[in-house]
N, C-alpha and C positions, 0 to 999 in steps of 0.2 A: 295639864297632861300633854305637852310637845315633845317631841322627838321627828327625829329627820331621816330620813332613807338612807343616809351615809353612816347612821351611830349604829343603824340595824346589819348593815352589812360587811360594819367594822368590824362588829362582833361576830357575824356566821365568819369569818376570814380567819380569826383564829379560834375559832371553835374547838375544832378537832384538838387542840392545846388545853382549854378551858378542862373539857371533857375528858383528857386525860389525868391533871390535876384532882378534878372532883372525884374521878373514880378510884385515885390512890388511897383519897381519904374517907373511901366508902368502901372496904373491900370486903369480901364475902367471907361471913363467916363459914367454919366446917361446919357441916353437917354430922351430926349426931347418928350413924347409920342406922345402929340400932336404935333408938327410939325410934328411926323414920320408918324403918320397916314394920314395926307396930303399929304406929299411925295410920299407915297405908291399910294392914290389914284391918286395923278396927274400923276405917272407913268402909271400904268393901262391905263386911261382915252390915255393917249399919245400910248399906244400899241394899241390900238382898232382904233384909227384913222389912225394910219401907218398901221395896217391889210390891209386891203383890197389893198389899191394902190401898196404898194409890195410883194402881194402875184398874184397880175394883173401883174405886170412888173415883176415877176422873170417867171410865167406863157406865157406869152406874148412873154419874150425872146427866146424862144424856140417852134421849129418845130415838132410836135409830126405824124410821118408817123405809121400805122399800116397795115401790111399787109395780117390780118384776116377781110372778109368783109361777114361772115356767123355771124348770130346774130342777136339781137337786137341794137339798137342803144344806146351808154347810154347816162340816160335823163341828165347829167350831164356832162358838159366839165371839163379837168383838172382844170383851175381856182378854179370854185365852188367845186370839189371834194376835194383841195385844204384846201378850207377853210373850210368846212364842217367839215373833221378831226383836223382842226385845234380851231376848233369851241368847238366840241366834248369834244377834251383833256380838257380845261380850265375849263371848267362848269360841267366837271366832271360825263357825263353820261353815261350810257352803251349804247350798240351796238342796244338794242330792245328799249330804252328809245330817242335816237338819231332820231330811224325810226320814231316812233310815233310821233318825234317834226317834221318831215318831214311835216306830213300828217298836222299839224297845218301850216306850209308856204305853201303848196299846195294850201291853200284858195286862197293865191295872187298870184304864180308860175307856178301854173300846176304840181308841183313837186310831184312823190309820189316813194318812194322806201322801201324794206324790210331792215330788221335792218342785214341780209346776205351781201345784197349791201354794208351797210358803214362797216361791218366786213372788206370787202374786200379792202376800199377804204388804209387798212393799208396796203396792198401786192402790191398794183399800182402800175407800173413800173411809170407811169407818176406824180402821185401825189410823190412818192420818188425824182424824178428829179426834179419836183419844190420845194420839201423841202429842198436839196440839192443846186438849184439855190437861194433858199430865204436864207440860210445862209450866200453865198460868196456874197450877196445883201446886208445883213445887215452890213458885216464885211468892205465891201467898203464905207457904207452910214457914219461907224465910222470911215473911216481913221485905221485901224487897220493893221498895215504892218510888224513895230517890235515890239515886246513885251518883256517887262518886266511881268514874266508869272511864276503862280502857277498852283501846281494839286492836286489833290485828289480824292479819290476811293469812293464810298458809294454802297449798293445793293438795289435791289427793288422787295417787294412780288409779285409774281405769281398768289396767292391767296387769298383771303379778308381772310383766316380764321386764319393767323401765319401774324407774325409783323416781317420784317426783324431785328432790332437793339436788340429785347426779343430772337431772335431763331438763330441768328449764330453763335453764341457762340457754342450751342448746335451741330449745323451741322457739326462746324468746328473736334471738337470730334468726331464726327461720321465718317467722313471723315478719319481720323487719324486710327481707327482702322476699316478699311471697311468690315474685316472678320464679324463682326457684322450685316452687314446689308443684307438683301434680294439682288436678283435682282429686285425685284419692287422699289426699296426703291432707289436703286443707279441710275436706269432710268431716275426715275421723278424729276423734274426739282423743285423747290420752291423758288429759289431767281434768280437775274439774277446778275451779276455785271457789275458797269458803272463806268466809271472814266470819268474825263474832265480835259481840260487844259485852264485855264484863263488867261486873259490880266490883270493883276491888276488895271492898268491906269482907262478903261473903263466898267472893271469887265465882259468884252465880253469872252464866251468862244469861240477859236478858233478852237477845236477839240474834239471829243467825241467818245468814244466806247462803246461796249458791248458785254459779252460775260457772256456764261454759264460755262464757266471753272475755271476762274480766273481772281484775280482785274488784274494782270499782263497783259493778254491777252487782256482785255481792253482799258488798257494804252499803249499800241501797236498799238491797231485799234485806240486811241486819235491823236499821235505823227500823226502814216502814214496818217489821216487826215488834221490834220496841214500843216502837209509839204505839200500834193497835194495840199491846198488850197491857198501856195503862202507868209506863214505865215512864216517869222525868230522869231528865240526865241533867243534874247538875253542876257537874264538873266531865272532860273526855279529853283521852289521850290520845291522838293520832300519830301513827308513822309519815315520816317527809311526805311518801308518795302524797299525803292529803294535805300536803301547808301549800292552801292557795285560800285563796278570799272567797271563791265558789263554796266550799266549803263549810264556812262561818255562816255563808246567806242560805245555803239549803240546811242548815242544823237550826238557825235562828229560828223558821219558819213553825218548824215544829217542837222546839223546845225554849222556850223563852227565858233569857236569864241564861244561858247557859253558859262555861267558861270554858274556854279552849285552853288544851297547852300544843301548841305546834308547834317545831324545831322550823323557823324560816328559811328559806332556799336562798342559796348566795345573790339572785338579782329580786329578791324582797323587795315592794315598795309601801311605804304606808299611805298610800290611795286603797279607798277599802272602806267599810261599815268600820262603824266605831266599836263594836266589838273586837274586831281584826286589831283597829290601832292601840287599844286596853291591851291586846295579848303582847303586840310587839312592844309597848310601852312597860309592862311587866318584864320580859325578855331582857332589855336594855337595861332596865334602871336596875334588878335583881335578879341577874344570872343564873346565881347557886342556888336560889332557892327557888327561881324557876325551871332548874334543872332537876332537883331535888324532887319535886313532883312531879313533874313530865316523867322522871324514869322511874315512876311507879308503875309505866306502861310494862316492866317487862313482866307482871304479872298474866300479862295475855301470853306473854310469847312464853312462859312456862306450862303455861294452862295447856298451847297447843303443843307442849313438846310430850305431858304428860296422856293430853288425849292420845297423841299416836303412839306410845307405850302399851296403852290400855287396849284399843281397840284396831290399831294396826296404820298403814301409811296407803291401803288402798280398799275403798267402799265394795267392790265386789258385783257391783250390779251396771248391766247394761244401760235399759234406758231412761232417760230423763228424770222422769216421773220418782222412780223408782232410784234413782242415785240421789234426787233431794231428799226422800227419805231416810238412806242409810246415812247422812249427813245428820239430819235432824236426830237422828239414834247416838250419833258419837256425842253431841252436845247433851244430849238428855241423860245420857248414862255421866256426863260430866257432872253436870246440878246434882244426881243422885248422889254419887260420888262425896261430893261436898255439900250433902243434906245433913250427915250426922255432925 
């Protein structure tokens, strides 16, 4: 298994040629509209039935001790605080518009809370632990153990009044020369970035991040969620930004065996782990059919075009805490999504 740094960047040189070729003679079928609009909805229909019983059993699993016994009592148990934000995210309403729906089930409930309450219900240490139990819920209800698995990055508005895909461009600029900008300006926060990691098979994501730094930093917090959850990654697809050999050596450590598909960057060298020179060695020697699989990646980038159909292009909550949460809701209504 030889190959030479000049055969690897013979081929990224005309790449963008290759890639045209393959994609003539891969081209997309129509879609079926009608069928797809019943698909859609019978998925839906099948997420709202499984709600409730495993947002009960991932609830239920767990012993919630509190050792503050000053206060009021809240009128709501983790279960229902549970689904209440989970209720929230899909239908897409704000924090004062949520309370107000309260006070409409309060007819039959008793239930009546401020729209501060379900602010809060995103910081719960309890409601975070059944979201985190209804993940590795859902991931066991699909059988999901090894994966054949993509990734990919996207961000998400802050604020209703900027579109993350119109304005980072712009930021990323601004970024670059930050001499430019205030300390107000470098403070404030206006996008977040999330990455995910999917099973291709059952289109489940098995790990997710978020951070205000960087897509990298996210895809960091995806993997160390994978890997706690119990999850091998057998096979993964990355975008360019990740074809470097750091890469290979921080996946190696935690997933052993694993196979890369990386599109190599024009000054590639194969100096690297012998798993790096296996992938450029693959690259070179079978193109198409390393290409063939690597652009099974754009299963993630549909994943995220669909989540923000579903659940919109900006999270809605202020701080930190409470924006990884409304992240970790877009994903989980995702796997529900694609339970039935």
């Amino acid at each position: 298994m030889k190959i030479k740094t000049k055969e690897v960047r013979d081929i990224t040189k005309i790449l963008d040629d290759i890639v045209e070729v393959y994609k003539e003679g891969h081209a997309k079928k129509k879609r079926d509209w009608r069928t797809y609009e019943q698909r859609v909805a019978e998925r839906l229909k099948a997420a709202f039935r499984e709600l409730k019983p495993l947002v009960h059993e991932a609830a239920s699993s767990m012993q919630f001790v509190s050792g503050e016994t000053r206060g009021a009592k809240p009128a709501l148990n983790p279960e229902q605080r549970t689904l209440a934000v989970l209720i929230k995210h899909i239908i897409g309403k704000s924090n004062r518009s949520m309370a107000a729906m309260f006070v409409i089930f309060s007819l039959l409930s008793n239930i009546d809370v401020s729209y501060k309450t379900v602010e809060r219900f995103y910081s719960d240490p309890e409601v975070i632990a059944v979201l985190h139990n209804l993940h590795l819920l859902i991931l066991k209800k699909k059988n999901v153990q090894n994966i054949d698995g993509s990734g990919d990055g996207t961000g998400y508005s802050l604020t209703i009044k900027l579109h993350y895909a119109s304005e980072a461009q712009k930021l990323k600029e601004k970024i670059k020369d930050s001499s430019t900008q205030s300390k107000k300006e470098r403070k404030k926060s206006i996008f977040v970035y999330s990455f995910a990691l999917m099973d291709i098979k059952t289109r489940m994501y098995v790990g997710f991040g978020t951070s205000f730094k960087s897509e990298k930093e996210a895809y960091f917090s995806a993997v160390k969620m994978t890997k706690e959850s119990g999850i091998n990654i057998n096979r993964l697809r990355l975008d360019r930004y990740f074809s470097c050999q750091s890469t290979v050596e921080y996946l190696e450590k935690d997933f052993e065996g694993i196979n890369l598909f990386l599109i190599p960057k024009s000054n590639a060298t194969i100096e690297g782990p012998w798993q790096w020179k296996r992938m450029l060695f693959n690259f070179v020697n079978g193109t198409n059919e390393y290409l063939e699989t690597y652009f099974q990646r754009n299963q993630s980038e549909s994943g995220i075009a669909e989540d923000k159909k579903r659940t919109g292009w900006k999270l809605g909550q202020k701080r930190p805490d409470r924006i990884d949460t409304a992240n970790t809701i877009n994903h989980l209504w995702h796997n529900l999504y694609w339970l039935g």
